[in-house]
TORKOL-4160 file (C-alpha; in steps of 0.2 Angstrom, whole numbers, padded with zeros to 4 digits, m for minus):
257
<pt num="1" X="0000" Y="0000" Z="0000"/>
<pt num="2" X="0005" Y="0018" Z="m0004"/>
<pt num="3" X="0012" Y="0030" Z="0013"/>
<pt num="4" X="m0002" Y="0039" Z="0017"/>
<pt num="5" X="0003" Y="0046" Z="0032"/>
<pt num="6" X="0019" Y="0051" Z="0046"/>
<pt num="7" X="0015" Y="0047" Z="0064"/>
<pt num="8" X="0028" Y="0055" Z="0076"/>
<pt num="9" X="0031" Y="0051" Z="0093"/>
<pt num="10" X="0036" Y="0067" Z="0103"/>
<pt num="11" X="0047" Y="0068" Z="0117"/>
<pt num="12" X="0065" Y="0062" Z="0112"/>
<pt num="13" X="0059" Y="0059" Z="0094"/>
<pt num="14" X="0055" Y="0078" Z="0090"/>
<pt num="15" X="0065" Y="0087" Z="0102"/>
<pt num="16" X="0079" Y="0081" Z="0115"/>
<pt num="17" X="0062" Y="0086" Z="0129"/>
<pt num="18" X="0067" Y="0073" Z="0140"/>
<pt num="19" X="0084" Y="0080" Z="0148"/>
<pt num="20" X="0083" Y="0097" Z="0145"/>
<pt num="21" X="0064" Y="0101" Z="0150"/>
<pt num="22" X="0056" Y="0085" Z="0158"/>
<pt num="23" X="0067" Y="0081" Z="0170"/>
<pt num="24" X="0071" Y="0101" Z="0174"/>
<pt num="25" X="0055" Y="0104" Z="0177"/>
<pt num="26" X="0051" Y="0087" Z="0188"/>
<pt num="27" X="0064" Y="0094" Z="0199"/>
<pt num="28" X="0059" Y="0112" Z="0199"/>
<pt num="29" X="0041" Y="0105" Z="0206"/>
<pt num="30" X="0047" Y="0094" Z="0219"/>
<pt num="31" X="0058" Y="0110" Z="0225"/>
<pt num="32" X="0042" Y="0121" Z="0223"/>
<pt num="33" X="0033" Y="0106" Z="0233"/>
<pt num="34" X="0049" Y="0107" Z="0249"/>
<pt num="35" X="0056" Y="0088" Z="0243"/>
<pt num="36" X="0074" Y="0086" Z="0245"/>
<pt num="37" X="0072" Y="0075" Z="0228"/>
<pt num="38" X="0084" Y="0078" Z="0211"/>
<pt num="39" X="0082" Y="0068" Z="0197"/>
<pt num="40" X="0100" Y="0068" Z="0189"/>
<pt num="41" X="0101" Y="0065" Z="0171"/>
<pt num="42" X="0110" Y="0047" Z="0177"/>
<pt num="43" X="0093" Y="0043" Z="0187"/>
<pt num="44" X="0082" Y="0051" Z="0174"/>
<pt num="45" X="0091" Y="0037" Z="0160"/>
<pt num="46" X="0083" Y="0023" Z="0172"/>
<pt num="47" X="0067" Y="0033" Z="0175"/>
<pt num="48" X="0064" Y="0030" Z="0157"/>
<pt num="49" X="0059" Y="0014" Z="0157"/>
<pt num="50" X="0041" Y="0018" Z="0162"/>
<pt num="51" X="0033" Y="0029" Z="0153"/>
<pt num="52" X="0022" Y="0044" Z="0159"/>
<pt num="53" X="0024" Y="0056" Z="0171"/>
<pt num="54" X="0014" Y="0053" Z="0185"/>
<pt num="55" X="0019" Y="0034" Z="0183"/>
<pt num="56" X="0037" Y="0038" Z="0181"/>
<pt num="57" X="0036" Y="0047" Z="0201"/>
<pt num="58" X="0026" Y="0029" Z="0208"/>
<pt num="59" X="0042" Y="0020" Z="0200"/>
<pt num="60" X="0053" Y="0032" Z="0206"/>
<pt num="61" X="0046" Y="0027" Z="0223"/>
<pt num="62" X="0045" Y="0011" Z="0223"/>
<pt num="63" X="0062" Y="0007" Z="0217"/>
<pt num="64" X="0074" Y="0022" Z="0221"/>
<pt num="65" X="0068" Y="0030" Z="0236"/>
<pt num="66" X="0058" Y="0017" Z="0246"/>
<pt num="67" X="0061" Y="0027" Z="0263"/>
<pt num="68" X="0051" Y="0043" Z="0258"/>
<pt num="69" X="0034" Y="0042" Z="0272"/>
<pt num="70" X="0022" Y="0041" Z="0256"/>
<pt num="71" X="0004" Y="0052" Z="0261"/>
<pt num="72" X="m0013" Y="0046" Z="0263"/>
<pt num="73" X="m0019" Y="0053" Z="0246"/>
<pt num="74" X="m0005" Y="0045" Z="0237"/>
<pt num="75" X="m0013" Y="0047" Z="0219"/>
<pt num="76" X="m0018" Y="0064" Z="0225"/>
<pt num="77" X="m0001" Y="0069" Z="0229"/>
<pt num="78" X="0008" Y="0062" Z="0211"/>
<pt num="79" X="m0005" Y="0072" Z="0201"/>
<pt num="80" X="m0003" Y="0087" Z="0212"/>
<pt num="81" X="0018" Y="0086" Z="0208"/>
<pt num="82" X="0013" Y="0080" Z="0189"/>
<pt num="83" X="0004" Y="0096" Z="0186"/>
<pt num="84" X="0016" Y="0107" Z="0194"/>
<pt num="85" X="0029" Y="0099" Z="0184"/>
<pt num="86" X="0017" Y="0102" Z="0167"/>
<pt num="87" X="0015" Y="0120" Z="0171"/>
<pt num="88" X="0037" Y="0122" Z="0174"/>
<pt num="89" X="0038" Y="0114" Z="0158"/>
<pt num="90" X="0026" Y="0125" Z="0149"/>
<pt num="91" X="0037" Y="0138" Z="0154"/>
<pt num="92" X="0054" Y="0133" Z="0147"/>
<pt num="93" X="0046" Y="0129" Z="0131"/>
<pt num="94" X="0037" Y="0148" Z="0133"/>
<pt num="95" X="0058" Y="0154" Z="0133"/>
<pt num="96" X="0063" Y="0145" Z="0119"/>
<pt num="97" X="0076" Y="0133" Z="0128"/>
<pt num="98" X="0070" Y="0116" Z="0121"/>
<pt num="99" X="0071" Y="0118" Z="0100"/>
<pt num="100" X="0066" Y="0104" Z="0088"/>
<pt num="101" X="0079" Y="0091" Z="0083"/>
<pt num="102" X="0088" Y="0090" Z="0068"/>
<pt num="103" X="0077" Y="0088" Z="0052"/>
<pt num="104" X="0063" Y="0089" Z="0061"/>
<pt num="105" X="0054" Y="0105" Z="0053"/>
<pt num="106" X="0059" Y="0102" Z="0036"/>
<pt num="107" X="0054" Y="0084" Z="0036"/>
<pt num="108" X="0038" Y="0092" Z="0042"/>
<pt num="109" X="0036" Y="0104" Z="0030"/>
<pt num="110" X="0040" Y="0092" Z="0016"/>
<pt num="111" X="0026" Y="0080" Z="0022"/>
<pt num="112" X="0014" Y="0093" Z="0022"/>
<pt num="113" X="0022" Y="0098" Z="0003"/>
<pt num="114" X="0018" Y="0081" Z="m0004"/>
<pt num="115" X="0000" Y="0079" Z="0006"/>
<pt num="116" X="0006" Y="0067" Z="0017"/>
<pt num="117" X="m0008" Y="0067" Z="0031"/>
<pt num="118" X="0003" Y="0068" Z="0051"/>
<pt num="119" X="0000" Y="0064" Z="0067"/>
<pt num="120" X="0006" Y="0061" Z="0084"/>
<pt num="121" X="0006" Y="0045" Z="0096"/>
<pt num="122" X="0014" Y="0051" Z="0113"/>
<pt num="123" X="0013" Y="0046" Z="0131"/>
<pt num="124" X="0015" Y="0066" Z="0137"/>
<pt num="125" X="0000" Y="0075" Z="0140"/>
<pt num="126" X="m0008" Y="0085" Z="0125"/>
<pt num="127" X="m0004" Y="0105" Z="0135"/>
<pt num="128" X="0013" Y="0097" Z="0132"/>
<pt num="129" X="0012" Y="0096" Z="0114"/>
<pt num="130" X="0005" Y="0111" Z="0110"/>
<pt num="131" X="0017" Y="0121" Z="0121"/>
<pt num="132" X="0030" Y="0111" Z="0109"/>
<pt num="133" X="0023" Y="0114" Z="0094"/>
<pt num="134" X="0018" Y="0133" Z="0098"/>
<pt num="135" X="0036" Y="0137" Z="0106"/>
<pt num="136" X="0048" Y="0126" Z="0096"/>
<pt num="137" X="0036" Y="0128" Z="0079"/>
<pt num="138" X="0023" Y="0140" Z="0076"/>
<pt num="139" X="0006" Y="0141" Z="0085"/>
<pt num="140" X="m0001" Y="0136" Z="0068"/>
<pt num="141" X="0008" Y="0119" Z="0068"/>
<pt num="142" X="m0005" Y="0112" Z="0078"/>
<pt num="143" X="m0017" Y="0111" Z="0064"/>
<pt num="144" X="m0003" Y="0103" Z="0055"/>
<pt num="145" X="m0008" Y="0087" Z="0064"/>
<pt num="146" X="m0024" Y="0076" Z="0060"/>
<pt num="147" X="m0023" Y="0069" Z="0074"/>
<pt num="148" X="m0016" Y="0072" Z="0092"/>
<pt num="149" X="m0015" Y="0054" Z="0101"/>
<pt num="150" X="m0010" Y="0062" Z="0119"/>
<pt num="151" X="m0008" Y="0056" Z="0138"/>
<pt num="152" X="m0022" Y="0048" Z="0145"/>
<pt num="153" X="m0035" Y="0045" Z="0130"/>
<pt num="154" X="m0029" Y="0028" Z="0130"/>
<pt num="155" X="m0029" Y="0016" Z="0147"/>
<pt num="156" X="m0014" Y="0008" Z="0144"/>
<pt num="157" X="0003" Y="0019" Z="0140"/>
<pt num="158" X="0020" Y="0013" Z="0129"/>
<pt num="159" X="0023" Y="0000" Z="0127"/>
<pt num="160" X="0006" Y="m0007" Z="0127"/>
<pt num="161" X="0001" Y="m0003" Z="0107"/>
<pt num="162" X="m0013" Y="0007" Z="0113"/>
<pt num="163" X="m0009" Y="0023" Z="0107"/>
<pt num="164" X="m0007" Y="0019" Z="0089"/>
<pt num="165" X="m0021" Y="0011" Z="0087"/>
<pt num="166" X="m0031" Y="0024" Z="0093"/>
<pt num="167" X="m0022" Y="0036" Z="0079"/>
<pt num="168" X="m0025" Y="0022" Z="0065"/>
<pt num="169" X="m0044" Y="0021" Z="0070"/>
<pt num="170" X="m0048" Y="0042" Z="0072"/>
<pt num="171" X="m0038" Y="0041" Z="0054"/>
<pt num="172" X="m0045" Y="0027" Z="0048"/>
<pt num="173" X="m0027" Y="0019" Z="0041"/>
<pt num="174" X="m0021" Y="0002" Z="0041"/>
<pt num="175" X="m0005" Y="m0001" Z="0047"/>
<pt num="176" X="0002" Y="m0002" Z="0030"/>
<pt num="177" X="m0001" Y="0016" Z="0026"/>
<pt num="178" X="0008" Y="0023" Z="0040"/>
<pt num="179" X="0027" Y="0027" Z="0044"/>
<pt num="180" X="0032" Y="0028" Z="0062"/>
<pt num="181" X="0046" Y="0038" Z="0070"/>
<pt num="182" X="0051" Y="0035" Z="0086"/>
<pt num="183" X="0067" Y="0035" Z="0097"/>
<pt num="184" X="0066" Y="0022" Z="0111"/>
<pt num="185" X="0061" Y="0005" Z="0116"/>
<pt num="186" X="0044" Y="0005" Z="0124"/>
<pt num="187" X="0039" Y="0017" Z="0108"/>
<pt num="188" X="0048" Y="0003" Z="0095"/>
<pt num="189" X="0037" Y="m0011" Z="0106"/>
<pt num="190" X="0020" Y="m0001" Z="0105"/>
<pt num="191" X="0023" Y="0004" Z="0086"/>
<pt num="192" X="0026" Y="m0012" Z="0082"/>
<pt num="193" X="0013" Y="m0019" Z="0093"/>
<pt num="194" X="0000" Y="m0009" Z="0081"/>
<pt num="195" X="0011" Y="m0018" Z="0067"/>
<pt num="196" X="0016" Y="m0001" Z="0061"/>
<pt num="197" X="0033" Y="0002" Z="0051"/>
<pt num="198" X="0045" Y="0011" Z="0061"/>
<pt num="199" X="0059" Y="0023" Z="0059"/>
<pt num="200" X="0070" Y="0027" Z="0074"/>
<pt num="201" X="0082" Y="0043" Z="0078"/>
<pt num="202" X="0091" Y="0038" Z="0092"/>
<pt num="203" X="0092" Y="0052" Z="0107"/>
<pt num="204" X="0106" Y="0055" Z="0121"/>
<pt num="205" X="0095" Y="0041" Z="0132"/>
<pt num="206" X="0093" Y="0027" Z="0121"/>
<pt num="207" X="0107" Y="0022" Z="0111"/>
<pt num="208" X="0109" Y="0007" Z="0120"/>
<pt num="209" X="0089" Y="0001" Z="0118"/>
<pt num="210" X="0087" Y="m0015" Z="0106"/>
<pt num="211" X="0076" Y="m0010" Z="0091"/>
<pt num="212" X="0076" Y="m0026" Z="0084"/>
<pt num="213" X="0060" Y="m0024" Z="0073"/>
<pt num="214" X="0064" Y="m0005" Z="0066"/>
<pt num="215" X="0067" Y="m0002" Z="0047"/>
<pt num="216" X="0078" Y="0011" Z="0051"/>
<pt num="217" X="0089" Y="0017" Z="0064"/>
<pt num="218" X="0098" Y="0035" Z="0064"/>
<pt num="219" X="0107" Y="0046" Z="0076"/>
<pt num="220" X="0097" Y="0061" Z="0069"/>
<pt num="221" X="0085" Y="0065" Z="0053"/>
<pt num="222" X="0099" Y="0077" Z="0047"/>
<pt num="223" X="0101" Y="0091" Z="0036"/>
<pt num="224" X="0111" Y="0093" Z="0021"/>
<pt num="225" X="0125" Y="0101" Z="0030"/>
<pt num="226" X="0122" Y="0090" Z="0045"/>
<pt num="227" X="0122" Y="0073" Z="0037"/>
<pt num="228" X="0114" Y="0058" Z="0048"/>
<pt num="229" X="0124" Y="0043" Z="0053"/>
<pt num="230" X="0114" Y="0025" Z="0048"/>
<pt num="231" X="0117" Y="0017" Z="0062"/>
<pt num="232" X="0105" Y="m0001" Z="0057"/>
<pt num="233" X="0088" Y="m0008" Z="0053"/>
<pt num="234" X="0082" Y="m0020" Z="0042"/>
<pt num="235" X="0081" Y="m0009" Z="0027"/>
<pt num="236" X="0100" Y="0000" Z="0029"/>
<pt num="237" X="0107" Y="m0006" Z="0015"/>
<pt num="238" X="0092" Y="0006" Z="0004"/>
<pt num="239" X="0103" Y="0021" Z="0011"/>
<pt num="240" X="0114" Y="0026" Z="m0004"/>
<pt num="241" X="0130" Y="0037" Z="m0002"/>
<pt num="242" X="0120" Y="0052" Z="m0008"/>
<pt num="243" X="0106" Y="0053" Z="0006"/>
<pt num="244" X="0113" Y="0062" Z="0017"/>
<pt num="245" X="0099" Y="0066" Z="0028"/>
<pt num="246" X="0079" Y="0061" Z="0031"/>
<pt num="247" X="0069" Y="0067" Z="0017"/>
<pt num="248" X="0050" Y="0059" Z="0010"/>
<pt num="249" X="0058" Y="0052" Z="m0004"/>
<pt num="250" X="0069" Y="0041" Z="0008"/>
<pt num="251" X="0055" Y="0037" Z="0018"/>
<pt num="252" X="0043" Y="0033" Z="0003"/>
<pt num="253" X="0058" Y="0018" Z="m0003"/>
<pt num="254" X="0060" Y="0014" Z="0018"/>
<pt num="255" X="0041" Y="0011" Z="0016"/>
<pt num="256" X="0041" Y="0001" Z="0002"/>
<pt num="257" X="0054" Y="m0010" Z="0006"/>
């Protein structure tokens, strides 16, 4: 089947969001909240494996800091540090400190060119993305996207395949007309759990996840003066000496193949 349509993941896939405003603003809440806590960008790397926010602060105590006196009203508590951590990181986007990766708003732009339909499929909540979009973009970008698959509209976050399904059904696609990108395990194991075809820019946190299963695998989309390294996937050997960075037409013979 023909590409139809460019499903992007957000954070870590269209802008390095998770060390330079996620985890800043995770810690500028529990400051604002009187907790001794601080999330490093070592222990930040192992909060990764669970996705979400509120449930990365439940893994956070249950496996690294066991000995905190947890409240009565614990879900209470996790949603009242989660919103205050939404609201920080609204505000560094507002500043301009967390700009789109490499490639990223051409590919875009290209997409939107050719009449590629886009979407998103992300775990972060949807004030998130458009703060994203609005700061890192242009407040009309958000009309760029079909469809907005944000947070909590699905019960079950990454890896659970949840997410994509819900973007293929409000977009009425099948798997096979759809290119994923996406920079991390649990996004590789819920795009692939939807049966989707998946390309992944790898970010300063995942370079070491296994994504057996994706077509393609880059350290960045690139530009033509900042050419991406090919660093696997199952349809590497499609990448000629002239494609130096992410464009449609590379991701139309990725599909096809």
């Amino acid at each position: 089947m023909a590409l139809e349509a460019l499903v992007f993941d957000v954070d870590g896939t269209l802008s390095e969001t998770e060390r330079d405003g996620h985890r800043v603003a995770f810690n500028m809440a529990f400051d604002e909240a009187g907790l001794d806590w601080n999330w490093t960008d070592a222990l930040y790397g192992e909060l990764l494996a669970v996705t979400g926010g509120k449930e990365r602060i439940r893994f956070y105590l249950d496996k690294f800091n066991t000995s905190f006196k947890r409240p009565d009203d614990l879900v209470e508590f996790i949603a009242g540090l989660h919103a205050s951590k939404t609201s920080h990181y609204v505000t560094l986007l507002s500043k301009g400190g967390i700009p789109l990766r490499t490639g990223v708003k051409r590919l875009l732009e290209e997409a939107r060119a050719e009449g590629l339909r886009l979407a998103i499929a992300t775990t972060t909540t949807v004030n998130n993305v458009h703060a994203l979009l609005e700061h890192a973009l242009s407040a009309e970008s958000i009309d760029w996207f079909e469809v907005i698959g944000a947070g909590d509209v699905v019960p079950a976050k990454k890896p659970a395949p949840d997410i994509y399904n819900y973007v293929l059904e409000k977009m009425h696609l099948k798997p096979e007309q759809c290119m994923v990108f996406e920079d991390s395990a649990n996004g590789i194991k819920s795009a692939g759990g939807a049966s989707l075809s998946i390309i992944i820019t790898v970010d300063s946190y995942t370079t070491q996840h296994d994504f057996t299963g994706a077509k393609l695998i880059l350290d960045q989309m690139g530009e033509p003066d900042q050419p991406f390294k090919v660093i696997g996937g199952s349809q590497a050997s499609i990448v000629t000496d002239d494609d130096k960075y992410l464009n449609i037409d590379l991701v139309r013979r990725i599909h096809s193949a």
